[in-house]
C-alpha positions in Angstrom: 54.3 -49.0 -82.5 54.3 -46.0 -80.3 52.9 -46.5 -76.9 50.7 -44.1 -75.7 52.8 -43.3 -72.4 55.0 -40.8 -74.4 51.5 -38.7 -74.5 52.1 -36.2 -72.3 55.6 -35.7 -72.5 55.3 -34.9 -76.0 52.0 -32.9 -76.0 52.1 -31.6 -72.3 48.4 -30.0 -72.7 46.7 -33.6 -72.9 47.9 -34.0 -69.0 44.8 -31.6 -68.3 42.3 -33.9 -70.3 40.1 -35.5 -68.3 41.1 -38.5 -66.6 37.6 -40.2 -66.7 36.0 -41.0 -69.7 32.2 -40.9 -70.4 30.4 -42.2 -73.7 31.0 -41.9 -78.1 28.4 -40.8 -80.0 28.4 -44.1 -82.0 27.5 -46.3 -78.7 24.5 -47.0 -77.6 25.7 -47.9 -74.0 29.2 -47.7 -71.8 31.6 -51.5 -72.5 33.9 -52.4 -70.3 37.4 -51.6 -71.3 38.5 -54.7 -73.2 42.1 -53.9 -73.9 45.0 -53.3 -71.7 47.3 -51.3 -73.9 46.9 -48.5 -76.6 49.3 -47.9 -79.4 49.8 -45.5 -82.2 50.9 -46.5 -85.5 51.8 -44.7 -89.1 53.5 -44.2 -92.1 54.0 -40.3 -92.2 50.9 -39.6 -93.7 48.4 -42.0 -92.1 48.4 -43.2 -88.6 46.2 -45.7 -87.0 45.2 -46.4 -83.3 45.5 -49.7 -81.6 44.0 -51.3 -78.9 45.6 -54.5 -78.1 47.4 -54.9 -81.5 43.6 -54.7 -83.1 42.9 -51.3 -84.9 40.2 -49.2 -84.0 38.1 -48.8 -86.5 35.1 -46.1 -86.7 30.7 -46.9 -86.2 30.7 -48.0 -89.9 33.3 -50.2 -89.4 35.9 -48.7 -91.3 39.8 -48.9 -89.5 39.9 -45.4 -88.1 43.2 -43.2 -90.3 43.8 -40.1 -89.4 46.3 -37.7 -91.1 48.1 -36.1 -88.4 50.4 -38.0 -85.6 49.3 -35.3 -82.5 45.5 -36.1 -83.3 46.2 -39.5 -83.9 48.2 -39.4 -80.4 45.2 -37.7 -78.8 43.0 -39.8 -79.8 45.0 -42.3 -78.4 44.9 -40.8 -75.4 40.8 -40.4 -74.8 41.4 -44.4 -75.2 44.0 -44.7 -72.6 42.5 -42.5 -70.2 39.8 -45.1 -69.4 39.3 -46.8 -66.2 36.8 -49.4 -66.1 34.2 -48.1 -68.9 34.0 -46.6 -72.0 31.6 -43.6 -72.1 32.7 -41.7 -75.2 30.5 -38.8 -75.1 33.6 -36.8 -73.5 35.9 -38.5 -76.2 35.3 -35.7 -78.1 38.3 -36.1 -80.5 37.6 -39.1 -81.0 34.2 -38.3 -82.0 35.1 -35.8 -84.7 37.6 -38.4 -86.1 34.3 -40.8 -86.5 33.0 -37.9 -88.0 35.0 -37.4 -90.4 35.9 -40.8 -91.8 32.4 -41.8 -91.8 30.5 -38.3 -93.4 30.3 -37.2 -96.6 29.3 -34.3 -97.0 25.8 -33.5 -98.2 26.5 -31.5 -101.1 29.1 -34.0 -102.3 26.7 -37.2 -102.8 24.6 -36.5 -106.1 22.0 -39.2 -107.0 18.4 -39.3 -108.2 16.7 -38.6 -111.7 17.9 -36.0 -114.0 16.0 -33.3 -113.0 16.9 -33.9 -109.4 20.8 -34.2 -110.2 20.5 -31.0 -112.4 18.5 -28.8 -109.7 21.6 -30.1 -107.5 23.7 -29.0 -109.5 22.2 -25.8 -109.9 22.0 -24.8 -106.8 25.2 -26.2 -105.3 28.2 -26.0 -107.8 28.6 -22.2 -107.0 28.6 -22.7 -103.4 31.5 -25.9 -104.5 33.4 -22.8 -106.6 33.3 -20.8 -103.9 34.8 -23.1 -101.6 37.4 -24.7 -104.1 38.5 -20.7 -104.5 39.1 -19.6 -100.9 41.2 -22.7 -99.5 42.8 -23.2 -103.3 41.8 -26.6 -103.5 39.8 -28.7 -106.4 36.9 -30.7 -104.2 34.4 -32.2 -106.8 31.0 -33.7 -106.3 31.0 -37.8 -106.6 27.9 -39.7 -108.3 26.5 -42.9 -107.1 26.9 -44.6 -104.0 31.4 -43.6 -103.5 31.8 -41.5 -101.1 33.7 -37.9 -103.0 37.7 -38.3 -102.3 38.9 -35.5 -100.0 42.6 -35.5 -100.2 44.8 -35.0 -97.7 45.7 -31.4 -98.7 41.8 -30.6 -99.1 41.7 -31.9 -95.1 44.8 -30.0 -94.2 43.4 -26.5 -96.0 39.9 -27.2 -93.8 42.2 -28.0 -90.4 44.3 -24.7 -90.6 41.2 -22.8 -91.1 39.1 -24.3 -87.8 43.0 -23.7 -86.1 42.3 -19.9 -86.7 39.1 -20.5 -84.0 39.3 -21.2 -80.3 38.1 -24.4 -78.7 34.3 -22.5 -78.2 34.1 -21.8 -81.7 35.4 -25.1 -83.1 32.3 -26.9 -81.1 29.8 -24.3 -83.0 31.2 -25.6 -86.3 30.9 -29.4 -85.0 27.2 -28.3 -83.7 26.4 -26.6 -87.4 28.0 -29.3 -89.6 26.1 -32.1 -87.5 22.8 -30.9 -88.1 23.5 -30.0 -92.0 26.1 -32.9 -92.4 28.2 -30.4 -94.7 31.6 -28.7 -93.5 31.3 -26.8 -97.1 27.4 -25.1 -96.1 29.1 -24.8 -92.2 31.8 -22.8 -93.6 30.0 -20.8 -96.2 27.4 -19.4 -93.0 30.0 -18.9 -91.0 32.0 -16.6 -93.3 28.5 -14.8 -94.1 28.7 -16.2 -97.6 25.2 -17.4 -97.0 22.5 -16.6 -94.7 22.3 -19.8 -92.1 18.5 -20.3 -93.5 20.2 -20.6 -97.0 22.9 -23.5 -95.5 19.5 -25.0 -93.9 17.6 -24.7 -97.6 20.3 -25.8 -99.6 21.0 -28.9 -96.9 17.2 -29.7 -98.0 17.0 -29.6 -101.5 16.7 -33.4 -101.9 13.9 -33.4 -98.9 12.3 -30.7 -100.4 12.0 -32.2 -104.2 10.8 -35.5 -102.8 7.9 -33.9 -101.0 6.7 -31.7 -103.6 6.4 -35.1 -105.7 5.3 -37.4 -103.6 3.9 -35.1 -101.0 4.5 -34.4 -97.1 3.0 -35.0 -93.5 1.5 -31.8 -92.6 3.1 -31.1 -89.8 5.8 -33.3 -89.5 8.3 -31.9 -92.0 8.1 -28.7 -91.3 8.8 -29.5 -88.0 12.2 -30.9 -88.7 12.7 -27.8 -91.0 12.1 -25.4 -88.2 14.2 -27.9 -85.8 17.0 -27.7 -88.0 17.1 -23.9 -88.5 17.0 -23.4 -85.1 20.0 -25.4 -84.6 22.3 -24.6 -87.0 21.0 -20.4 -86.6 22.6 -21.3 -82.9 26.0 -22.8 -84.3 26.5 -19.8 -85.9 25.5 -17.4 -83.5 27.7 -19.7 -81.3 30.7 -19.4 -83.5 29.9 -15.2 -83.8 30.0 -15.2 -79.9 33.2 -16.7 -79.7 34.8 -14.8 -82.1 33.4 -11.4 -82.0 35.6 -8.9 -80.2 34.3 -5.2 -78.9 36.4 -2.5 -77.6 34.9 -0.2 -75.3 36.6 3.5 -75.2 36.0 5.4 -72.1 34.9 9.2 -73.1 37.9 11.4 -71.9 36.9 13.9 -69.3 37.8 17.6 -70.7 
């Protein structure tokens, strides 16, 4: 067990982390700490936080792994950092780690009739190809209610890719693949692959074939369609802020 007082000697940066903690995404409402120390533990590929010698374990109730001992160390730290209540909505790494155990991604989970499964299929397996080709990796679609396995090399390929963005930028992709629930559709907009109302259309397709069947509340869904494409246009206008660079050259005076 590691105790989470090596923290910031051996990532120096977390010392200018906030000190107070405010509230997770997963809780409804700020607890009172309930354990005195934090702990990290792990084999080399896996590590697991502690909190009193009980592991903390994600919203769905799954004991929270992550794959890399600095995150794992950091996440320790959002824990150790609080005072007197836990507010997680500045635990922000802890937050994406929630995220991440807990997610699949949309384009992953493939169930419904034949027709629906073949329309998915359709429309998403060359977005799938695209993705497996860039990063060199071989993700596949599950069927039925198991999650699709993302190995650790598919999660390390991802990481080193977000790594090449600053902090700004990384929160546009954690804004985008929030409201489609797809990293794969997040990254595919954000490399111009496809047009953010494509990500947003392709995110639907399920919504979209159940309405034309069974029909749709006026106003109501395409409400959320609008709602949607509006946020995830500004993730990626976010993202293209952050990473866009100009160069202005002064005209020489002859």
């Amino acid at each position: 067990m590691l105790p989470v007082s090596l923290v910031r000697k051996a990532y120096p940066f977390l010392s200018q982390l906030p000190v107070t903690i405010t509230t997770c995404r997963s809780m409804a409402e700020a607890r009172k700490r309930f354990y005195r120390n934090v702990g990290v533990a792990g084999t080399g590929d896996m590590y697991e936080i502690s909190l009193d010698h009980r592991k903390l374990k994600t919203p769905l109730g799954k004991v929270l792994q992550v794959p890399h001992y600095g995150l794992a160390l950091a996440v320790a730290h959002e824990w150790s950092a609080v005072h007197e209540k836990i507010q997680p909505s500045l635990m922000h790494l802890t937050g994406l780690s929630f995220t991440v155990a807990d997610k699949d991604d949309t384009i992953l989970y493939r169930e419904g009739t034949d027709d629906l499964i073949e329309l998915l299929k359709r429309e998403w397996d060359p977005l799938l190809g695209w993705f497996n080709k860039k990063f060199n990796v071989n993700l596949k679609p599950c069927d039925g209610i198991c999650g699709a396995d993302i190995s650790a090399e598919i999660r390390e390929a991802v990481r080193r890719y977000l790594l090449s963005y600053d902090i700004w930028a990384v929160h546009g992709f954690l804004y985008g693949v929030e409201a489609l629930k797809s990293v794969v559709l997040t990254i595919a907009a954000a490399e111009r692959k496809i047009s953010a109302e494509k990500a947003v259309s392709l995110s639907r397709i399920e919504t979209e074939y159940q309405t034309s069947r069974w029909g749709s509340v006026e106003w109501a869904h395409d409400l959320d369609k609008y709602d949607l494409q509006s946020r995830f246009s500004a993730a990626m206008l976010f993202i293209q802020f952050n990473t866009w660079k100009a160069t202005v050259k002064q005209k020489s005076k002859e």
